[in-house]
C-alpha positions in Angstrom: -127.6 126.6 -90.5 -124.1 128.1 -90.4 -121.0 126.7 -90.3 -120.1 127.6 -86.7 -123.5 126.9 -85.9 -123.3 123.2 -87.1 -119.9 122.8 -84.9 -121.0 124.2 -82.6 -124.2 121.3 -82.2 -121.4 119.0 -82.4 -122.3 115.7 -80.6 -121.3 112.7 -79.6 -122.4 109.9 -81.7 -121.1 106.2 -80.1 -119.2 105.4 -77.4 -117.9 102.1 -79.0 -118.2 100.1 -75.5 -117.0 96.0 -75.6 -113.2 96.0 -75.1 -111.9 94.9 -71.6 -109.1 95.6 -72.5 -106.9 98.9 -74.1 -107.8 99.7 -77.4 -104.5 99.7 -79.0 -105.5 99.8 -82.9 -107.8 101.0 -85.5 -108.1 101.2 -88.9 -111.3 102.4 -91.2 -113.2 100.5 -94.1 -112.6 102.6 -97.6 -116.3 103.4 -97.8 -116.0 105.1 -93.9 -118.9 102.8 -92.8 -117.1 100.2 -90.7 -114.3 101.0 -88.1 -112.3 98.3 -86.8 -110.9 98.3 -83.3 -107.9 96.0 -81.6 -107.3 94.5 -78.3 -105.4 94.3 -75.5 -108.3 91.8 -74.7 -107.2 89.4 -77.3 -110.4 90.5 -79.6 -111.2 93.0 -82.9 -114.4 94.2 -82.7 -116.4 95.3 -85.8 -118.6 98.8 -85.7 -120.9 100.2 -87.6 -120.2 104.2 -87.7 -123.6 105.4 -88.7 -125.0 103.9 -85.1 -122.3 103.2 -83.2 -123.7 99.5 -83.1 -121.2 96.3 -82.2 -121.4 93.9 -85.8 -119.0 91.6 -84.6 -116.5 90.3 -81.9 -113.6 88.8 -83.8 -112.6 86.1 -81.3 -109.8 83.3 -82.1 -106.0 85.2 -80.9 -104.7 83.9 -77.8 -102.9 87.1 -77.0 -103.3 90.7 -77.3 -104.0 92.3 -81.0 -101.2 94.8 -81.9 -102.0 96.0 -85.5 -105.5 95.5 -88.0 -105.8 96.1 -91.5 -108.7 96.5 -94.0 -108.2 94.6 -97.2 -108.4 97.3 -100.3 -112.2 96.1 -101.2 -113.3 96.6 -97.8 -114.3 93.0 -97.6 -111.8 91.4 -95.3 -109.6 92.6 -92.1 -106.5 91.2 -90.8 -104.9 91.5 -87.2 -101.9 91.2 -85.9 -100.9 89.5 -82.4 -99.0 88.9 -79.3 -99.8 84.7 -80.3 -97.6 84.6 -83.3 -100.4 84.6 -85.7 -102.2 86.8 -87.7 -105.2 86.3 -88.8 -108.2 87.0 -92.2 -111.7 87.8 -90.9 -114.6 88.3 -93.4 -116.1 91.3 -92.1 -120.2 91.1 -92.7 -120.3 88.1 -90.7 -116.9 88.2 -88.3 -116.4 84.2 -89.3 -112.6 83.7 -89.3 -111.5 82.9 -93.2 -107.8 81.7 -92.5 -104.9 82.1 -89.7 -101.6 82.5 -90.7 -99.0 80.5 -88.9 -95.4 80.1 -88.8 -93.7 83.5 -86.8 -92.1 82.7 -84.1 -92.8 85.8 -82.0 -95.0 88.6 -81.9 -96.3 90.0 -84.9 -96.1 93.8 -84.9 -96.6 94.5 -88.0 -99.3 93.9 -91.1 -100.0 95.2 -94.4 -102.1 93.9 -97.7 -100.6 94.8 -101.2 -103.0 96.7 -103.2 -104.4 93.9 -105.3 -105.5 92.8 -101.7 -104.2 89.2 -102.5 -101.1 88.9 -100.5 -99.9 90.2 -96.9 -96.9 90.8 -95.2 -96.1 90.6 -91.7 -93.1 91.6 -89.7 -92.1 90.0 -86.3 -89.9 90.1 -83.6 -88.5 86.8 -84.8 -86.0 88.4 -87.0 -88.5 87.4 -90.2 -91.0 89.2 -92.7 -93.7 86.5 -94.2 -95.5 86.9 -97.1 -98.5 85.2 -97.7 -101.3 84.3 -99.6 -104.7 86.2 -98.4 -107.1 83.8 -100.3 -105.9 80.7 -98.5 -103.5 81.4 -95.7 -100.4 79.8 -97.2 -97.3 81.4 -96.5 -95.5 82.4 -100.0 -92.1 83.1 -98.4 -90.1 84.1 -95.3 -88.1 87.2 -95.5 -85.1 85.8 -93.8 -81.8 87.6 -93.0 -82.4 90.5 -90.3 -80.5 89.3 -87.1 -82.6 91.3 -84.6 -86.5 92.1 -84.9 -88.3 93.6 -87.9 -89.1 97.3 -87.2 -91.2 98.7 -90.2 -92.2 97.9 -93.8 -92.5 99.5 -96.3 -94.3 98.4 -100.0 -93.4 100.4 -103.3 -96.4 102.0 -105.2 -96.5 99.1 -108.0 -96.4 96.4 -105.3 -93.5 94.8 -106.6 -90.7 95.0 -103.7 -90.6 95.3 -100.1 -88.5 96.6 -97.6 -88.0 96.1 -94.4 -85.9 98.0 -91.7 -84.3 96.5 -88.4 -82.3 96.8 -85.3 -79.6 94.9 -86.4 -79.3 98.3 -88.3 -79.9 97.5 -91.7 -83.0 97.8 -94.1 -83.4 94.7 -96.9 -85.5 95.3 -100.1 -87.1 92.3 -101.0 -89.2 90.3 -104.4 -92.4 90.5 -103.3 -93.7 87.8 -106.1 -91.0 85.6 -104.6 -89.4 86.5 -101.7 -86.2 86.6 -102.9 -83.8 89.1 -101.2 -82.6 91.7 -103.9 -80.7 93.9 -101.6 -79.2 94.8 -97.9 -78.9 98.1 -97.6 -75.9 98.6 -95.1 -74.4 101.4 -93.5 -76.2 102.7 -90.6 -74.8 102.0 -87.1 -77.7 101.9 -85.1 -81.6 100.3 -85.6 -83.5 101.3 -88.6 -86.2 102.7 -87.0 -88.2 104.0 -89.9 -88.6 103.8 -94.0 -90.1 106.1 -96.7 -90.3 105.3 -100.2 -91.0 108.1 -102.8 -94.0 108.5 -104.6 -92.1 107.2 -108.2 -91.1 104.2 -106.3 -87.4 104.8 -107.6 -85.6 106.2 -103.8 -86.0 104.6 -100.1 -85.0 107.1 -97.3 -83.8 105.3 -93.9 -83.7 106.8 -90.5 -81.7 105.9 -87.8 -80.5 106.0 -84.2 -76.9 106.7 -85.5 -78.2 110.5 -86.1 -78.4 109.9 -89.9 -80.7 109.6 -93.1 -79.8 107.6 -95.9 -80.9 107.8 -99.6 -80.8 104.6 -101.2 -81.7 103.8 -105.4 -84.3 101.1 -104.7 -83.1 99.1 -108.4 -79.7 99.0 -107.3 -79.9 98.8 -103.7 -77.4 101.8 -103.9 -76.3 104.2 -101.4 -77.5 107.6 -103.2 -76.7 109.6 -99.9 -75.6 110.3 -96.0 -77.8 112.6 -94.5 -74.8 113.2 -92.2 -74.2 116.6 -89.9 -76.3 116.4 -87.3 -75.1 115.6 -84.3 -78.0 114.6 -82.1 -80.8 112.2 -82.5 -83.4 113.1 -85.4 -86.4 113.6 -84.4 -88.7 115.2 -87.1 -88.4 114.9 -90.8 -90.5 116.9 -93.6 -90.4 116.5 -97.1 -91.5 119.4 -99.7 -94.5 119.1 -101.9 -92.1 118.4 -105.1 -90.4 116.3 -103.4 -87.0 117.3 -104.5 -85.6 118.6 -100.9 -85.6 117.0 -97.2 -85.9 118.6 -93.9 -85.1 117.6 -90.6 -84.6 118.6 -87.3 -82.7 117.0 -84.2 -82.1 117.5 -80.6 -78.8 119.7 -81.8 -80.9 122.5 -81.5 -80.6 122.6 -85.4 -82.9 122.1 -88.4 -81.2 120.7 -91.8 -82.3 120.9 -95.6 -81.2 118.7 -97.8 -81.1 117.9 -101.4 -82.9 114.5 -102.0 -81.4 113.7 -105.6 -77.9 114.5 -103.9 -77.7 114.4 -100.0 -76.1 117.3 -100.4 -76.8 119.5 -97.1 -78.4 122.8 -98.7 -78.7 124.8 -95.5 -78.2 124.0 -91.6 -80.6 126.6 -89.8 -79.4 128.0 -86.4 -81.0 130.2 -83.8 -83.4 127.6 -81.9 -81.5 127.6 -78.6 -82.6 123.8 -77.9 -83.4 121.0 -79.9 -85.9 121.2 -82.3 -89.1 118.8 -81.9 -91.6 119.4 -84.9 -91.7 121.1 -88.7 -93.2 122.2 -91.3 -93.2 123.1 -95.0 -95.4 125.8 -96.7 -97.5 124.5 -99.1 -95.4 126.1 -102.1 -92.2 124.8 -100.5 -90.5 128.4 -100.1 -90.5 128.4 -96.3 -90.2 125.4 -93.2 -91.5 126.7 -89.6 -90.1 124.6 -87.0 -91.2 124.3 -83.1 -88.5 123.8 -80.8 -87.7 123.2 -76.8 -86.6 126.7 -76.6 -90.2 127.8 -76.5 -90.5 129.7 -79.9 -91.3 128.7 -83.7 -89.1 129.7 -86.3 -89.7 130.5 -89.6 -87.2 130.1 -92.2 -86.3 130.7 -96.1 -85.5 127.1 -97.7 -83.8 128.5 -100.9 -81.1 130.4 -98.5 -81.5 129.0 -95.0 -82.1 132.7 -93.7 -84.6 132.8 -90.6 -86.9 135.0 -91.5 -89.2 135.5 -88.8 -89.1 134.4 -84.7 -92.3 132.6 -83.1 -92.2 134.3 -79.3 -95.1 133.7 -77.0 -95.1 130.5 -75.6 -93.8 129.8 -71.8 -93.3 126.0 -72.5 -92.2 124.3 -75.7 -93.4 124.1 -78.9 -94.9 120.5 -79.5 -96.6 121.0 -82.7 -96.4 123.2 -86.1 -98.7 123.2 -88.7 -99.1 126.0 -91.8 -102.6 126.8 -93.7 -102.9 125.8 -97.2 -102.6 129.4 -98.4 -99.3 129.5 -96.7 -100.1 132.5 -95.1 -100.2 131.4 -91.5 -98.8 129.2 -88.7 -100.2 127.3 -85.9 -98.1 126.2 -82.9 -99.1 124.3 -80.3 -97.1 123.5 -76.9 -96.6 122.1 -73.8 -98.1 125.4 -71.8 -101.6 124.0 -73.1 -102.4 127.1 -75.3 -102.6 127.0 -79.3 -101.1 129.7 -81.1 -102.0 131.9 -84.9 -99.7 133.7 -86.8 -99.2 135.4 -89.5 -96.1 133.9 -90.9 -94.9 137.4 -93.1 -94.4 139.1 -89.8 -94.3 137.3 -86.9 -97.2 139.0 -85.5 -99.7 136.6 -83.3 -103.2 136.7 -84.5 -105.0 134.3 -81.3 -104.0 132.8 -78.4 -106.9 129.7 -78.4 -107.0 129.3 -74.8 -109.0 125.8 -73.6 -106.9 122.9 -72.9 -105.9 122.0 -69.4 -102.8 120.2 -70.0 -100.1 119.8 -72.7 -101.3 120.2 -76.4 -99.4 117.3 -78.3 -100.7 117.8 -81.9 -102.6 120.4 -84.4 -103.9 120.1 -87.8 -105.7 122.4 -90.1 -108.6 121.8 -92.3 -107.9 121.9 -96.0 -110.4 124.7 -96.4 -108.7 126.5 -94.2 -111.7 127.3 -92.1 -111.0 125.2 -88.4 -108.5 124.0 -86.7 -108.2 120.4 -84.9 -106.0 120.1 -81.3 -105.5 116.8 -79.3 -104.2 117.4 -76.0 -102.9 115.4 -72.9 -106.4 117.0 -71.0 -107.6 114.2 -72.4 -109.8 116.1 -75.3 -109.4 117.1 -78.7 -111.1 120.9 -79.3 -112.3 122.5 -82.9 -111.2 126.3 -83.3 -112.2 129.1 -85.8 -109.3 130.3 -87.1 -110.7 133.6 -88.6 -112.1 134.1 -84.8 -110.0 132.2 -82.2 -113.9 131.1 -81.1 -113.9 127.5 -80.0 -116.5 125.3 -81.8 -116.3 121.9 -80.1 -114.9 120.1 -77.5 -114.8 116.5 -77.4 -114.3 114.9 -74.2 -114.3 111.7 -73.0 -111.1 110.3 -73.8 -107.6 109.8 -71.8 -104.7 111.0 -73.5 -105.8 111.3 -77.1 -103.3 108.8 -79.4 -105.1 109.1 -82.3 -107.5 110.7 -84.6 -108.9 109.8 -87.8 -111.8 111.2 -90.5 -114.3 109.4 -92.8 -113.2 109.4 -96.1 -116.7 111.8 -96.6 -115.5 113.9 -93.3 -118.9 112.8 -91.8 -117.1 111.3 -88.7 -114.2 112.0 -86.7 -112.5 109.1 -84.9 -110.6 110.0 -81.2 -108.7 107.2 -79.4 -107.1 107.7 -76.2 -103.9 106.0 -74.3 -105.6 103.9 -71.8 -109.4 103.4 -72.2 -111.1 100.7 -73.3 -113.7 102.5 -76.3 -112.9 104.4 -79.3 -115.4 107.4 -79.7 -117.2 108.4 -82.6 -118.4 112.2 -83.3 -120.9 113.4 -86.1 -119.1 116.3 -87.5 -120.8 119.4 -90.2 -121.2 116.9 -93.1 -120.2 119.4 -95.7 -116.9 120.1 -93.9 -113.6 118.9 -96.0 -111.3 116.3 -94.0 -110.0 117.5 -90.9 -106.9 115.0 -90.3 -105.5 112.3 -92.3 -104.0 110.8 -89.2 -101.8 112.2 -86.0 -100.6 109.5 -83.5 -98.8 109.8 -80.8 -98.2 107.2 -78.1 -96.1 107.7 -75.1 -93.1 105.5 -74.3 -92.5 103.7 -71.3 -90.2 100.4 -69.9 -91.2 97.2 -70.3 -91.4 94.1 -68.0 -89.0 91.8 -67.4 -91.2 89.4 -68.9 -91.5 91.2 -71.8 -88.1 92.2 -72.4 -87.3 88.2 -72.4 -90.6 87.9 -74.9 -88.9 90.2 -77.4 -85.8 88.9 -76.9 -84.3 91.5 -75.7 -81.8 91.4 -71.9 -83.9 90.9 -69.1 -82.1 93.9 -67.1 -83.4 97.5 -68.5 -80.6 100.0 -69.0 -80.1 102.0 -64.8 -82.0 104.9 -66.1 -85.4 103.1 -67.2 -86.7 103.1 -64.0 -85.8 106.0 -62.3 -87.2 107.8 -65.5 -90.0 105.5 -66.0 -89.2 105.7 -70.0 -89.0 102.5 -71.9 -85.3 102.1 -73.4 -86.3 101.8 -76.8 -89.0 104.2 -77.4 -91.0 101.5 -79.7 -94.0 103.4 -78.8 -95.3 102.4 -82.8 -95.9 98.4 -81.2 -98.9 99.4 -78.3 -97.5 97.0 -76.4 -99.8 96.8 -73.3 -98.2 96.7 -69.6 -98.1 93.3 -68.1 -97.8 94.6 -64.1 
């Protein structure tokens, strides 16, 4: 059988029914056999992939379940929740191992070192905790943000962690003790997210104050401001050697920068409103960026020289992605068509024509060969490249949020915004991965219950109703609407 004949029998596998409530995480075992869904109905349920079959109902939170983890043998999960608590599971048999106590508010946040022998959680109580997986005793309490933990971050050896907050700093912590080693200062608005390099020596911050920071993890030392941007940030690449930083921001302006120095290499202008996704070539010689202004751009790092203009799309550009040869670029946007072209010229090879609605995210095989597209019509589509031909459409979903890949790209995983099943597809087994991950939740107010829950004022800011956008744009917590 061909290859676009085997897509092309694409079929549904499981519809992974159980949930009563929204399905708000999922995570994989390392052997791709077992997926693992979260709650909005206070549950994780256990699957097996091959069948689609229910193992276990993980029962025992009193609130809903807002993050899971797989320990690093594959054994154990652990879940985050709404109750305070989270809590070890032994996953052949779903029997509760230990529940970890002692946050006092929500846990949004979990990860397991990669010994698997401790976790760390991160709260809206201000704290990180650190605990022992083995028997549920808490190690130590990260203590010292003043407003909620945001995100957390591990460095490749285990040894520190870090952890960014609203209260607009980022604090780099022993993990073997808990002892704070440094509080990385300077940003004037929440820390919102954290990136640690692959040598474990740098820690990049990001921040509603319109910066990025470079920080020497040893020292806690401020390396670099990522300073010249005058609007929000709102996408950030990094090139393959990892020597040089790109973002782009709602200044209508795309930025590269020098990772060893923070010095600004290049601002790139011609996008004629703010720029929303980018991209790096594979050999790090060119960025492509999508903007509001409806066209893609592709640009020259070394010199900052635009090189070629993106035109075709009547809506703008949500999404950019670039082949692994480097040789093309695909675009996706919020006029519900997909775009290919050939990046040396300009000149646009298809138009993939399918989705009713928005297209939110793209992604490229690494052979090349297909690509992937989630879209707000509530399906996710697999295109030819070489062809423009459509392979696959899998429907059934609302929104899409998320999609994942078996580790042996067997299986592709589609979540959606608002229903209650995660669904499971059989893809060509000989195919390469077709996504790592691509989420993408939208962002809306909360209640005034809530707000007080997460300590935050009860009144929303005048504008969060009329525009029906929650203040804070947390999306990353899949906090589930209480009205």
């Amino acid at each position: 059988m061909s290859l676009e004949a085997a897509l092309r029998a694409l079929l549904e596998m499981a519809v992974l029914k159980g949930h009563t409530g929204a399905v708000t995480s999922v995570a994989l075992t390392p052997n791709g056999g077992r997926l693992i869904t979260g709650s909005g109905d206070n549950t994780a349920q256990v699957w097996e992939l091959a069948t689609g079959n229910q193992l276990a109902v993980l029962r025992g939170h009193t609130d809903a379940v807002t993050s899971v983890a797989v320990t690093p043998d594959g054994a154990s999960v652990v879940t985050g929740s709404d109750d305070m608590t989270a809590r070890l599971w032994e996953l052949a048999t779903g029997r509760q191992l230990a529940v970890f106590k002692g946050h006092d508010g929500p846990v949004m946040s979990v990860a397991v070192t990669a010994d698997g022998t401790r976790l760390i959680t991160g709260s809206v109580d201000r704290t990180a905790r650190i605990w022992e997986l083995a028997t549920g005793r808490q190690l130590a309490v990260l203590k010292g943000h003043t407003s909620f933990v945001t995100s957390i971050a591990v460095t490749p050896d285990g040894g520190r962690l870090i952890t960014g907050s609203v209260d607009c700093t980022a604090r780099v912590w022993e993990l073997a003790t808990g002892k704070e080693l440094a509080v990385l200062q300077g940003h004037d608005g929440p820390v919102m997210s954290l990136a640690v390099t692959s040598e474990g020596g740098r820690l990049i911050t990001a921040s509603w104050d319109n910066t990025l920071r470079v920080w020497e993890l040893a020292r806690g030392k401020e390396l670099a401001v990522l300073m010249g941007h005058t609007q929000a940030v709102t996408s950030v690449a990094v090139t393959p050697d990892g020597s040089r930083l790109v973002t782009g921001s709602s200044d209508k302006t795309a930025r590269v920068w020098d990772l060893a120095t923070g010095t600004e290499l290049a601002v790139l202008k011609g996008h004629t409103d703010g720029v929303k996704s980018a991209a790096v070539t594979p050999d790090g010689s060119r960025l492509v960026t999508g903007s509001f202004d409806e066209t893609a751009r592709v640009w020259e790092l070394a010199t900052g020289t635009q090189l070629v203009v993106l035109k075709g799309h009547t809506k703008w550009v949500s999404s950019v992605a670039v082949t692994p040869d480097g040789t093309r670029a695909i675009t996706g946007s919020g006029d519900g068509t997909v775009r290919v072209w050939e990046l040396a010229t300009g000149i646009q090879l298809a138009v993939l024509k399918g989705h009713a609605d928005r297209v939110t995210s793209v992604a490229v095989t690494s052979d090349g060969i297909r690509l992937i597209t989630g879209s707000e019509d509530k399906t996710a589509r697999v295109w030819e490249l070489a062809t423009g031909t459509q392979l696959a459409v899998l429907k059934g979903l609302d929104t899409i949020n998320s999609v994942a890949v078996t580790s042996d790209s067997a299986r592709l995983l589609v979540n959606g915004s608002s229903v209650n099943a995660a669904q499971v597809w059989e893809l060509h087994p000989y195919g390469q991965a077709l996504i790592d991950r691509a989420k993408r939740m939208a962002p809306r107010c909360l209640t005034a219950e809530q707000r007080h829950r997460y300590h935050l004022p009860t009144p929303p800011p005048r504008w969060c109703d009329t525009m029906q956008k929650w203040p804070y744009g947390l999306a990353s917590w899949r906090l589930q609407s209480t009205q």
